[in-house]
PDB file of N, CA, C and O in Angstrom:
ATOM      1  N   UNK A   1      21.247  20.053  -4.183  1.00  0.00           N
ATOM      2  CA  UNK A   1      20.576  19.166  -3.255  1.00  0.00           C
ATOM      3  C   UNK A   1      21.279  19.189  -1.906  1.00  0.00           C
ATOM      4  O   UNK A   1      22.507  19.276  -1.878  1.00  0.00           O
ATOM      5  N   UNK A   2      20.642  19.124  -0.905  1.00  0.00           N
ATOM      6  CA  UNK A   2      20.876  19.072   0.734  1.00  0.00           C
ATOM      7  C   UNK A   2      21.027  17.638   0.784  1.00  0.00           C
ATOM      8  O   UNK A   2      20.762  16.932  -0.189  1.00  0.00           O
ATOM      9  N   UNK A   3      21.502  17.123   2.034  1.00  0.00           N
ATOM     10  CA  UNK A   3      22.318  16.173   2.717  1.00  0.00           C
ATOM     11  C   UNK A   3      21.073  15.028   2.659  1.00  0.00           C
ATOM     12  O   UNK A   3      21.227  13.831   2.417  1.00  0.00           O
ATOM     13  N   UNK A   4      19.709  15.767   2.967  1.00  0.00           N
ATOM     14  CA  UNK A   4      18.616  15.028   2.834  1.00  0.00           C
ATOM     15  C   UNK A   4      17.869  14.015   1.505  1.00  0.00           C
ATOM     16  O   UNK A   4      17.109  13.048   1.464  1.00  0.00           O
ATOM     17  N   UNK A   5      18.705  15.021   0.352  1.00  0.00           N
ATOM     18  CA  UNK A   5      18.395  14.351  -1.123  1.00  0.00           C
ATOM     19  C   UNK A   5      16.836  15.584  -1.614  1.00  0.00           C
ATOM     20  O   UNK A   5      16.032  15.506  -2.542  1.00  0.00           O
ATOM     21  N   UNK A   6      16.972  16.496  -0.608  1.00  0.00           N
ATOM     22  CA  UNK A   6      15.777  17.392  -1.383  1.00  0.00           C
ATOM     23  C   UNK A   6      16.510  18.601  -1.941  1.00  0.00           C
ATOM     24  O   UNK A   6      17.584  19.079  -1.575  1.00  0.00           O
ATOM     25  N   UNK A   7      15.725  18.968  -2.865  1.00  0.00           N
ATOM     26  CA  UNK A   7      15.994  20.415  -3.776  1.00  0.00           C
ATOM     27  C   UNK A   7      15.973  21.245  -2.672  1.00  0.00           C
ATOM     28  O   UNK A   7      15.926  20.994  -1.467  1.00  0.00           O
ATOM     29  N   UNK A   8      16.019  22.401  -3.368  1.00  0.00           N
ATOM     30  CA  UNK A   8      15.401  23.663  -2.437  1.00  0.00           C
ATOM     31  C   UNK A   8      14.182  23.918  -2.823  1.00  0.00           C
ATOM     32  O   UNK A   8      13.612  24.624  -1.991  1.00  0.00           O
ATOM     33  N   UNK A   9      13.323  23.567  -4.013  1.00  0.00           N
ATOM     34  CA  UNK A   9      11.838  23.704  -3.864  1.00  0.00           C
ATOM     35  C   UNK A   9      11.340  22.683  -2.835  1.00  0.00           C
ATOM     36  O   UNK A   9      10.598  22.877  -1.873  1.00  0.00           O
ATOM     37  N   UNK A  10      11.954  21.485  -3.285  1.00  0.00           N
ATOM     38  CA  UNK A  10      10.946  20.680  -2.044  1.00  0.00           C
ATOM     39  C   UNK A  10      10.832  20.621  -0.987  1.00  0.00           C
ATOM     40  O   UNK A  10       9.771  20.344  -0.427  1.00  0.00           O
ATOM     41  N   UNK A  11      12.071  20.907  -0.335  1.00  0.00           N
ATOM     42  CA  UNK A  11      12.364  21.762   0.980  1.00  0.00           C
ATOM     43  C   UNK A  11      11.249  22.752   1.561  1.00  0.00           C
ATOM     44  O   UNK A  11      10.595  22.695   2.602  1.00  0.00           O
ATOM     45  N   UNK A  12      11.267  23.632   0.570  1.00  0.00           N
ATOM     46  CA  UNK A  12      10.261  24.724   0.866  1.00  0.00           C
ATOM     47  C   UNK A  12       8.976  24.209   1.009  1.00  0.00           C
ATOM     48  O   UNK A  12       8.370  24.333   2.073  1.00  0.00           O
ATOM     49  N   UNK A  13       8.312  23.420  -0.337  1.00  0.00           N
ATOM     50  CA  UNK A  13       7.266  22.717  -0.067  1.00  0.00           C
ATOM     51  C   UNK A  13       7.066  22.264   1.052  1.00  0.00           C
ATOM     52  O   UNK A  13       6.055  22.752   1.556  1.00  0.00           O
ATOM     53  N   UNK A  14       7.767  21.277   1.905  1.00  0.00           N
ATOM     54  CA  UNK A  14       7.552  20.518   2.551  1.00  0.00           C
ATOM     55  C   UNK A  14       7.409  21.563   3.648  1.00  0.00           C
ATOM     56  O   UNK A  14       6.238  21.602   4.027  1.00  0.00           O
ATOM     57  N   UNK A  15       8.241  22.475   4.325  1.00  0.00           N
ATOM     58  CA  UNK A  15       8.674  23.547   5.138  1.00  0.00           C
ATOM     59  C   UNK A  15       7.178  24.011   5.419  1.00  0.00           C
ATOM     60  O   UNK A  15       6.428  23.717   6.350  1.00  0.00           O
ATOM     61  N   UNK A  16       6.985  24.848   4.292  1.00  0.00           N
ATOM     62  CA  UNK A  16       5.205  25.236   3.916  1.00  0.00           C
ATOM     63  C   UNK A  16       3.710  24.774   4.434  1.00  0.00           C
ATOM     64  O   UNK A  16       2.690  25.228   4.951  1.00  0.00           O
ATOM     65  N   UNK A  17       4.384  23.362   3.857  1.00  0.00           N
ATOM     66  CA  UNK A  17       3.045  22.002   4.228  1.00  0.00           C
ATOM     67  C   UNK A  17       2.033  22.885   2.987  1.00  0.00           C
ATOM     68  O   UNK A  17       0.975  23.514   3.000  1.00  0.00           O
ATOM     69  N   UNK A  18       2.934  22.545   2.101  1.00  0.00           N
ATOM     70  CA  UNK A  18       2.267  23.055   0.718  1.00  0.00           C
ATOM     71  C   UNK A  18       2.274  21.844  -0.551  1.00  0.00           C
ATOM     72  O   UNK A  18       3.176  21.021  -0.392  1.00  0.00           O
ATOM     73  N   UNK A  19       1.652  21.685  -1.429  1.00  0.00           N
ATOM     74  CA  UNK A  19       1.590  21.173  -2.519  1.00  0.00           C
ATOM     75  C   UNK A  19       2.234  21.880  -3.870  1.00  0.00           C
ATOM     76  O   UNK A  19       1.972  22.982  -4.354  1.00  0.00           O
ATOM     77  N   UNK A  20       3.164  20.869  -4.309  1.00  0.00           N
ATOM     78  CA  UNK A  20       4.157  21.917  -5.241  1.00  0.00           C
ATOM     79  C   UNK A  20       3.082  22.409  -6.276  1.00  0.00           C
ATOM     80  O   UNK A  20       2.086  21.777  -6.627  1.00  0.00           O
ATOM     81  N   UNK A  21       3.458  23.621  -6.685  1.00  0.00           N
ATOM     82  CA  UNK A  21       2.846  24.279  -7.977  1.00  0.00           C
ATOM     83  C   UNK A  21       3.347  24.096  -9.470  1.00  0.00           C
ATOM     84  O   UNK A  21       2.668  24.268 -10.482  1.00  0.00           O
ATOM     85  N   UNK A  22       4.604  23.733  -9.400  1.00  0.00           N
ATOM     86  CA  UNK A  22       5.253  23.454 -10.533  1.00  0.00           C
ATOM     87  C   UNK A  22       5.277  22.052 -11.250  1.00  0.00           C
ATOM     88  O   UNK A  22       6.181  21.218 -11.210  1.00  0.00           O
ATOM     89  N   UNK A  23       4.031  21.983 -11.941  1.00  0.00           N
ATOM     90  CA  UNK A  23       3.942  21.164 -12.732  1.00  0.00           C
ATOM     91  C   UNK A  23       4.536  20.026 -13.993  1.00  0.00           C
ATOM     92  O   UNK A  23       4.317  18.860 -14.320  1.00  0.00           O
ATOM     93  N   UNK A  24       5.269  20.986 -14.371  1.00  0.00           N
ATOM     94  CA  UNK A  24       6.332  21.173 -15.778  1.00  0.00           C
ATOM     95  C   UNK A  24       7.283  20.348 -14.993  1.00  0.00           C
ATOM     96  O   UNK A  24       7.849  19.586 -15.777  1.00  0.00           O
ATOM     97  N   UNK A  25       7.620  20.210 -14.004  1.00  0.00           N
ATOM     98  CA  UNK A  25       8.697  19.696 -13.232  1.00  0.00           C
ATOM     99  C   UNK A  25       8.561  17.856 -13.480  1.00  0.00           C
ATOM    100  O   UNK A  25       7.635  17.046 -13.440  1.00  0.00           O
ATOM    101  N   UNK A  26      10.245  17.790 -13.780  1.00  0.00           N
ATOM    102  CA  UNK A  26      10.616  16.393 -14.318  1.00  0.00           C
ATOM    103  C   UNK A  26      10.153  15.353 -12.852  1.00  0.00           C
ATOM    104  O   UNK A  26       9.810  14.229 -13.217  1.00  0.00           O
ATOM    105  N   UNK A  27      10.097  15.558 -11.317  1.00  0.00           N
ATOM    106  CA  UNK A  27      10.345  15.454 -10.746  1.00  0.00           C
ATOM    107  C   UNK A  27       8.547  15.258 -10.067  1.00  0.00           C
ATOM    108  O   UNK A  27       8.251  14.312  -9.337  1.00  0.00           O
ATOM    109  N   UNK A  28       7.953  15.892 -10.315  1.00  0.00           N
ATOM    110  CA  UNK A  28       6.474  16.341 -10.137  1.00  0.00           C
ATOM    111  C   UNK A  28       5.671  15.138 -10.679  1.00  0.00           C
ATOM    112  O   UNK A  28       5.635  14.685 -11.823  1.00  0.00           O
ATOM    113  N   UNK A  29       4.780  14.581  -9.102  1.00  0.00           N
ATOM    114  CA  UNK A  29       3.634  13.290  -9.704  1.00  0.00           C
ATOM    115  C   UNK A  29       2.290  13.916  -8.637  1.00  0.00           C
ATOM    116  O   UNK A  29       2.256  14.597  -7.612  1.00  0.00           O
ATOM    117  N   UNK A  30       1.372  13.326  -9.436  1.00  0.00           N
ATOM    118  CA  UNK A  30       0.027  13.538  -8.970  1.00  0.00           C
ATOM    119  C   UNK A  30       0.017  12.626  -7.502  1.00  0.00           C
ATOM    120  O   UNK A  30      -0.624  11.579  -7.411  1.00  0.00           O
ATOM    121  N   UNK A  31       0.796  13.172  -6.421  1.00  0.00           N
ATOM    122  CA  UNK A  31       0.000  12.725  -5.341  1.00  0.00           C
ATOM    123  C   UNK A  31       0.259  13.208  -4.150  1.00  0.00           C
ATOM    124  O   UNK A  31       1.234  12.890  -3.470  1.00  0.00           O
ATOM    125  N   UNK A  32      -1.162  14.513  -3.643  1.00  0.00           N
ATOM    126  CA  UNK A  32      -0.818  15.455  -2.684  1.00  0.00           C
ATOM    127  C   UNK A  32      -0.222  15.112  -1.812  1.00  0.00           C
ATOM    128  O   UNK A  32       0.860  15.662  -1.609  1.00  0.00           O
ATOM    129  N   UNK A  33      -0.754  13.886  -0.790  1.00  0.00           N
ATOM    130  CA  UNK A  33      -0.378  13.443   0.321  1.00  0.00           C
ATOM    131  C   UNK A  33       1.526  13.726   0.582  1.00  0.00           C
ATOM    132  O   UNK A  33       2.008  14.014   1.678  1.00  0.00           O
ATOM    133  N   UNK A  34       2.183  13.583  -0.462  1.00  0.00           N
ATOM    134  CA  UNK A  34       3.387  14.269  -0.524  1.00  0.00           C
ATOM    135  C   UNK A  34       3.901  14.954  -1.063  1.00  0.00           C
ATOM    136  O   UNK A  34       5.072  14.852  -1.429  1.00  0.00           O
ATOM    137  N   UNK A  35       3.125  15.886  -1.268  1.00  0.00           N
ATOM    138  CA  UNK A  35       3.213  17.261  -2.053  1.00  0.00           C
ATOM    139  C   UNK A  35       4.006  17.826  -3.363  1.00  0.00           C
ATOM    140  O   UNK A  35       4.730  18.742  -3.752  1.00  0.00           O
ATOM    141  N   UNK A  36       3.162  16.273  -3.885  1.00  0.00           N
ATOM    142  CA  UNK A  36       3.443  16.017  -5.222  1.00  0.00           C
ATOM    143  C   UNK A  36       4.666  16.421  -6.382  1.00  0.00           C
ATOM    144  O   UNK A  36       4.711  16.939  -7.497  1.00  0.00           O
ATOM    145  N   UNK A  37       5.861  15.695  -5.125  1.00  0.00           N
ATOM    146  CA  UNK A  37       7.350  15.430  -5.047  1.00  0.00           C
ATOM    147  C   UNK A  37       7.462  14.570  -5.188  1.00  0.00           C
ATOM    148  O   UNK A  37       6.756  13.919  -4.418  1.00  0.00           O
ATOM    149  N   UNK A  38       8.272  13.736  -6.103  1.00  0.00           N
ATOM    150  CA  UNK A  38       8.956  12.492  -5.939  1.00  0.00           C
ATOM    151  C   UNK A  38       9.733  12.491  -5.105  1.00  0.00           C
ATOM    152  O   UNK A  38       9.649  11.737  -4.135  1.00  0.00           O
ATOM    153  N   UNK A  39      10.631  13.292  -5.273  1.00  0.00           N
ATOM    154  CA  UNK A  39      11.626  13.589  -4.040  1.00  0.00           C
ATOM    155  C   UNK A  39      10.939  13.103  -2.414  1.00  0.00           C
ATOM    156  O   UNK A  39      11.025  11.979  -1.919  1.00  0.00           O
ATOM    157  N   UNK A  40      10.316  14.222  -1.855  1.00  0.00           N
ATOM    158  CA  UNK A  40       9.607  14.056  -1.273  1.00  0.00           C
ATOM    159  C   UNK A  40       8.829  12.516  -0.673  1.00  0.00           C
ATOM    160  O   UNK A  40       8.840  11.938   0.414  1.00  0.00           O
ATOM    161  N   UNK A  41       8.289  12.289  -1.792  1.00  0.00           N
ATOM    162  CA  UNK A  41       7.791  10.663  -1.396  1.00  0.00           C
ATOM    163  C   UNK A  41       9.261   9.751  -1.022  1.00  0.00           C
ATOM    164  O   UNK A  41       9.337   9.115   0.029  1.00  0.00           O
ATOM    165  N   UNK A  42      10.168   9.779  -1.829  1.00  0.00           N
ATOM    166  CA  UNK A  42      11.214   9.099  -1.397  1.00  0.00           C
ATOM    167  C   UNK A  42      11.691   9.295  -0.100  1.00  0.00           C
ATOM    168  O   UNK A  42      11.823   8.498   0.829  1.00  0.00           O
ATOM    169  N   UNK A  43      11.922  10.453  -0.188  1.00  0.00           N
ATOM    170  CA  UNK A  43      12.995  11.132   1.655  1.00  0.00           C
ATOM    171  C   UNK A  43      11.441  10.655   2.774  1.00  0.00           C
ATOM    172  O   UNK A  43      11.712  10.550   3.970  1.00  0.00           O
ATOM    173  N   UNK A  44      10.265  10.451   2.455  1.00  0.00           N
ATOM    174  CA  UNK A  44       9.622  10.395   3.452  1.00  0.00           C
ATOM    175  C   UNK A  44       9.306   8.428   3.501  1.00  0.00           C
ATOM    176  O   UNK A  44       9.471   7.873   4.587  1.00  0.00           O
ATOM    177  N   UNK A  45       8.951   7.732   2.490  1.00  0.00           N
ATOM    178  CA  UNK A  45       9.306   6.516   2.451  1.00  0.00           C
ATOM    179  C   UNK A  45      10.077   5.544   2.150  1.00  0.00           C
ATOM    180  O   UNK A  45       9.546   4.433   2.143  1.00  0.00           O
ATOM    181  N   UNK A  46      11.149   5.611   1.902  1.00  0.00           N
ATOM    182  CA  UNK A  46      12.500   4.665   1.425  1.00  0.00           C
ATOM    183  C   UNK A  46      11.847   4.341   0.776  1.00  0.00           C
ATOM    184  O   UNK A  46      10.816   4.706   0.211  1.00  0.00           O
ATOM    185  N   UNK A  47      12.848   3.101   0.861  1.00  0.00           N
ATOM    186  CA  UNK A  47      12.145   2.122  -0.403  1.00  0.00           C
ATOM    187  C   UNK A  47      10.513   1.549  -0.832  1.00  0.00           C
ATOM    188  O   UNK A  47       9.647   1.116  -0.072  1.00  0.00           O
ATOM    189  N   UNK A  48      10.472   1.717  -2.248  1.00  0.00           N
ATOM    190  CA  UNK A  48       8.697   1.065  -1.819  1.00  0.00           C
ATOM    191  C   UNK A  48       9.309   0.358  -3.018  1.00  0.00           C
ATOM    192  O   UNK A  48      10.266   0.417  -3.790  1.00  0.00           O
ATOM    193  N   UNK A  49       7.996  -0.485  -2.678  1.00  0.00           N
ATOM    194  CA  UNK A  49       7.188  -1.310  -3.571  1.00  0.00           C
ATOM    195  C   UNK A  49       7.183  -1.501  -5.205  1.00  0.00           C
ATOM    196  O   UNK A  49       8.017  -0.653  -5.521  1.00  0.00           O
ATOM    197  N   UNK A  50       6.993  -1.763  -5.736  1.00  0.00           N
ATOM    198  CA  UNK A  50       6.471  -1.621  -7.642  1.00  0.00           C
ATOM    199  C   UNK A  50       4.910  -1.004  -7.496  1.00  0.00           C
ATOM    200  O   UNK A  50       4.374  -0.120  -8.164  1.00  0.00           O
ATOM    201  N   UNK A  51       4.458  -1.682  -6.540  1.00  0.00           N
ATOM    202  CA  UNK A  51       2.291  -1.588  -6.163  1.00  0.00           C
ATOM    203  C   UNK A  51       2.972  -0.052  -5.913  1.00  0.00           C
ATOM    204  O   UNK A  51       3.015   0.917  -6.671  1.00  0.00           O
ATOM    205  N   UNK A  52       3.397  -0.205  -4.770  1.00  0.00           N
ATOM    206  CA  UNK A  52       3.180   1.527  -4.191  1.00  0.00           C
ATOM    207  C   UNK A  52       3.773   3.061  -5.115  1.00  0.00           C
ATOM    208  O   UNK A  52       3.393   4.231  -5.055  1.00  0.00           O
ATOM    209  N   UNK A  53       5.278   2.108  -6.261  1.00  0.00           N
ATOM    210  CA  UNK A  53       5.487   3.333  -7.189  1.00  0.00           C
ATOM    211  C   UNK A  53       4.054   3.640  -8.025  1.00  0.00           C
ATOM    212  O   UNK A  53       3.651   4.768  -8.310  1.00  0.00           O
ATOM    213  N   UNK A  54       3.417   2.442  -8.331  1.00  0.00           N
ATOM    214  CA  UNK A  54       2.418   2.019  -9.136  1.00  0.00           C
ATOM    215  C   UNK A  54       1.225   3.248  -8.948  1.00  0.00           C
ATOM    216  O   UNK A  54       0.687   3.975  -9.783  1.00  0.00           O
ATOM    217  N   UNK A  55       1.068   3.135  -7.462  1.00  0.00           N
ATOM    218  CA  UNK A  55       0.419   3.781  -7.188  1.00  0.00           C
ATOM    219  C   UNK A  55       0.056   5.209  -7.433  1.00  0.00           C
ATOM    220  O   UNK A  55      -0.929   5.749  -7.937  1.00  0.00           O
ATOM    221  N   UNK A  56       1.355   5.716  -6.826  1.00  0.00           N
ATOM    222  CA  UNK A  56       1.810   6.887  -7.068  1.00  0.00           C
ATOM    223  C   UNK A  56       1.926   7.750  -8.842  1.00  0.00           C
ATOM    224  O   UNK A  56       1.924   8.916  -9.237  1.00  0.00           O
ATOM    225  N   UNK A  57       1.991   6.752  -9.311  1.00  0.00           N
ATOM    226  CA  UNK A  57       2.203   7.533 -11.052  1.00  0.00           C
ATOM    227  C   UNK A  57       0.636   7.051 -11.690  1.00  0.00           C
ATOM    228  O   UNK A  57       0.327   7.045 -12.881  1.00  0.00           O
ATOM    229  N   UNK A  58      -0.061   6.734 -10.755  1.00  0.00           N
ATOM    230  CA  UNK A  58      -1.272   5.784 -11.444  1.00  0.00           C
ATOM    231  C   UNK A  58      -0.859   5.034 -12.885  1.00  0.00           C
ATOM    232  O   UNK A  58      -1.556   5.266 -13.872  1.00  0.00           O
ATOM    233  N   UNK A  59      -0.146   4.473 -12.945  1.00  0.00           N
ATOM    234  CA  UNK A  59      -0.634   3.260 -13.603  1.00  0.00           C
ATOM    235  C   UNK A  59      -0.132   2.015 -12.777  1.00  0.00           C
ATOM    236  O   UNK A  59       0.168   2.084 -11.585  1.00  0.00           O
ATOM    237  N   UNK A  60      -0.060   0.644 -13.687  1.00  0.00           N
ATOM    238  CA  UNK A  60      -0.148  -0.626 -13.030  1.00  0.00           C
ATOM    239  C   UNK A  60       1.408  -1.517 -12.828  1.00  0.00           C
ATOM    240  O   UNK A  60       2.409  -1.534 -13.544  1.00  0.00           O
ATOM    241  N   UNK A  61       1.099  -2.200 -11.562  1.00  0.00           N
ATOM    242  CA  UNK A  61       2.345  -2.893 -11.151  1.00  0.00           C
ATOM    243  C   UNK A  61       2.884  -3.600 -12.102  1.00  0.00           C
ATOM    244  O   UNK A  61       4.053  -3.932 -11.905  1.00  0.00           O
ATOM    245  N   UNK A  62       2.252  -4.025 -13.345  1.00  0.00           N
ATOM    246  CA  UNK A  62       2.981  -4.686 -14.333  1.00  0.00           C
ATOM    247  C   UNK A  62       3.741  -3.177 -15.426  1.00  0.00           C
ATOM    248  O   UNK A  62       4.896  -3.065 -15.837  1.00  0.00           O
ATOM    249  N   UNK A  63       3.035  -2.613 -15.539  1.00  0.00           N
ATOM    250  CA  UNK A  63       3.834  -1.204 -16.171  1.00  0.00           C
ATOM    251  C   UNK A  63       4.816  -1.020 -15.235  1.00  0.00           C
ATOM    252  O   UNK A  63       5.931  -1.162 -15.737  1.00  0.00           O
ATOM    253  N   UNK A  64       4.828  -0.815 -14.326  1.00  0.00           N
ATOM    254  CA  UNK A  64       6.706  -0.296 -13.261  1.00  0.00           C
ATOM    255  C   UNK A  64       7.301  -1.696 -13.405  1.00  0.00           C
ATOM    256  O   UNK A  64       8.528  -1.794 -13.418  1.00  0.00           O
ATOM    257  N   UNK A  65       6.691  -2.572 -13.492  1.00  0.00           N
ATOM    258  CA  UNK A  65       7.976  -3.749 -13.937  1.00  0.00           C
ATOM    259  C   UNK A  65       8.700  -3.902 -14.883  1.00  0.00           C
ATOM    260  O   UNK A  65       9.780  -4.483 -14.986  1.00  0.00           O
ATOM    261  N   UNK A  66       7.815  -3.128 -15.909  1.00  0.00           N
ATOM    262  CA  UNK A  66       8.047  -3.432 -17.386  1.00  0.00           C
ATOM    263  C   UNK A  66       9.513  -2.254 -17.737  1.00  0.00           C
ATOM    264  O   UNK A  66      10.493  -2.458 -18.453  1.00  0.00           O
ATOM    265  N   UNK A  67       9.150  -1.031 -16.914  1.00  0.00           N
ATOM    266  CA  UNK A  67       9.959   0.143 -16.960  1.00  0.00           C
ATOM    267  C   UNK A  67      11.140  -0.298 -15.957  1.00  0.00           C
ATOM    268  O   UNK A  67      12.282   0.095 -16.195  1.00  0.00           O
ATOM    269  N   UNK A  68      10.995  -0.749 -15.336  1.00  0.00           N
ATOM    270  CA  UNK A  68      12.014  -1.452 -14.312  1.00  0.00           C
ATOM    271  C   UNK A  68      13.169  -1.988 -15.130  1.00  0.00           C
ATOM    272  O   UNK A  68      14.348  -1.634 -15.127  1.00  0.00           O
ATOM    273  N   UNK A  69      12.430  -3.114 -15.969  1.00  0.00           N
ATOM    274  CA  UNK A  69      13.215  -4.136 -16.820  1.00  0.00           C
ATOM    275  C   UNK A  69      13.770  -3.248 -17.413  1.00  0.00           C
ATOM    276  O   UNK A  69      14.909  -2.908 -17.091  1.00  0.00           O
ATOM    277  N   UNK A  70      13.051  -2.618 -18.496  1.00  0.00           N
ATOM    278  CA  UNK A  70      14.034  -1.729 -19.394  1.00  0.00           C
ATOM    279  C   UNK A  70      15.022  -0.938 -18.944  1.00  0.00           C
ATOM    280  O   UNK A  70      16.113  -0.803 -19.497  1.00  0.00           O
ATOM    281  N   UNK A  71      14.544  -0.226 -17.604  1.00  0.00           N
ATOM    282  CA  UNK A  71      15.999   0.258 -17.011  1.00  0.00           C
ATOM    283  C   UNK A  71      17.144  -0.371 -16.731  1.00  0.00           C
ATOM    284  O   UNK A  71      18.206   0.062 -17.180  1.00  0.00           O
ATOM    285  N   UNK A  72      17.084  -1.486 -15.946  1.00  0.00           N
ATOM    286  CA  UNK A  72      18.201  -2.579 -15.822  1.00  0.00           C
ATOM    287  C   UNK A  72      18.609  -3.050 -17.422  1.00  0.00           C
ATOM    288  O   UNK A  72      19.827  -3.126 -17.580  1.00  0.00           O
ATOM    289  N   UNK A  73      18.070  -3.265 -18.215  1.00  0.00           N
ATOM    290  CA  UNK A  73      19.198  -3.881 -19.331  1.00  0.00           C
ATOM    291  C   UNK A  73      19.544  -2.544 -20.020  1.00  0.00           C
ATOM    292  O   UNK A  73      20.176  -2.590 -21.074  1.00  0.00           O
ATOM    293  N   UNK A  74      19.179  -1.373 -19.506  1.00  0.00           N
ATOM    294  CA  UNK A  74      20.013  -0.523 -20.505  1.00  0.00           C
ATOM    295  C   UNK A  74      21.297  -0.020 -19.794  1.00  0.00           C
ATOM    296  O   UNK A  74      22.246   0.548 -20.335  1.00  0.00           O
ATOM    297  N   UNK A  75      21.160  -0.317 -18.541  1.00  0.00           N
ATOM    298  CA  UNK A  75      22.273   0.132 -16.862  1.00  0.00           C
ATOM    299  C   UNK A  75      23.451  -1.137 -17.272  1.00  0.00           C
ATOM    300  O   UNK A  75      24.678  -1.042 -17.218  1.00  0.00           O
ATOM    301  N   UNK A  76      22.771  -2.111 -17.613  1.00  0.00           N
ATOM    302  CA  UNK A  76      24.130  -3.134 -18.147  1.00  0.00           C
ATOM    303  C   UNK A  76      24.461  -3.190 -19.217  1.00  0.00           C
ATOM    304  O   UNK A  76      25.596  -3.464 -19.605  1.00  0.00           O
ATOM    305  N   UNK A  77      23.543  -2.943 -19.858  1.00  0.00           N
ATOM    306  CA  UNK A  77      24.362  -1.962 -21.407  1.00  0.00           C
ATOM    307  C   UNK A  77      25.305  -1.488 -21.411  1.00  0.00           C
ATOM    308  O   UNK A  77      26.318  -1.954 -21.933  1.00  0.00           O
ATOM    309  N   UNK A  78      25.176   0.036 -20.565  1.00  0.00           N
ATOM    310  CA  UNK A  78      26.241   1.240 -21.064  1.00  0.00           C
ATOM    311  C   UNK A  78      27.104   0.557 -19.979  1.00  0.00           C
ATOM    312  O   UNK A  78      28.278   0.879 -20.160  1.00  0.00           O
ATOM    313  N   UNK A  79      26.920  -0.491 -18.630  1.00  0.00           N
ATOM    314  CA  UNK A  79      28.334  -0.925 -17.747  1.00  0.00           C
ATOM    315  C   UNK A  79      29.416  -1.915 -18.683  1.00  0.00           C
ATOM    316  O   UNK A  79      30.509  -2.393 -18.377  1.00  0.00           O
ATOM    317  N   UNK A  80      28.746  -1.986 -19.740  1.00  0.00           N
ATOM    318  CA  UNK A  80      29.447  -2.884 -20.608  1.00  0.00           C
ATOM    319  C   UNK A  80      31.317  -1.695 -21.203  1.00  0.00           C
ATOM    320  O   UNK A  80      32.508  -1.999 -21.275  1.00  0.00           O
ATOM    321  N   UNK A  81      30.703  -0.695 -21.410  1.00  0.00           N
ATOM    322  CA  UNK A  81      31.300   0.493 -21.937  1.00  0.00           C
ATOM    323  C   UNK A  81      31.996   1.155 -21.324  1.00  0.00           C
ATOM    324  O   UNK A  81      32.659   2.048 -21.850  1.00  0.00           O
ATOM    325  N   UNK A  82      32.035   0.815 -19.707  1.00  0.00           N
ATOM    326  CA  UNK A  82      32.695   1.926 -19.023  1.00  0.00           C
ATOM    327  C   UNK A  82      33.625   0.923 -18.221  1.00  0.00           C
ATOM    328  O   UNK A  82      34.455   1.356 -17.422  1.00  0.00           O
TER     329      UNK A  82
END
């Protein structure tokens, strides 16, 4: 990763003004407008929303909350351990 927080595919993507092709990619969401990079959406909007991750993965602001939650108590979980 570059200084920016992008790969070198998304780089290129973006470079291009292309829409990534690589699907299979952990990193890869359905939404051209940022050339369907997460990466990408991040380095181009900071921080968003729960609505606007929401958006982006199509499903609903109560689903990214729900995944939210579970991330935080498992982040104070393993801080328990270290």
């Amino acid at each position: 990763m570059n200084k920016d927080g992008l790969r070198p595919c998304s780089r290129k993507c973006k470079d291009l003004d292309q829409e990534c092709p690589h699907t299979e990619c952990r990193l890869w969401i359905d939404h051209a407008e940022e050339y369907n990079c997460s990466l990408i959406s991040i380095y181009e909007n900071g921080p968003m929303t729960l609505r606007q991750i929401g958006e982006r993965l199509d499903i609903s602001f109560a689903r990214v909350k729900q995944i939210e939650q579970k991330a935080l108590l498992k982040m104070k979980q393993r801080a328990k351990y270290w």
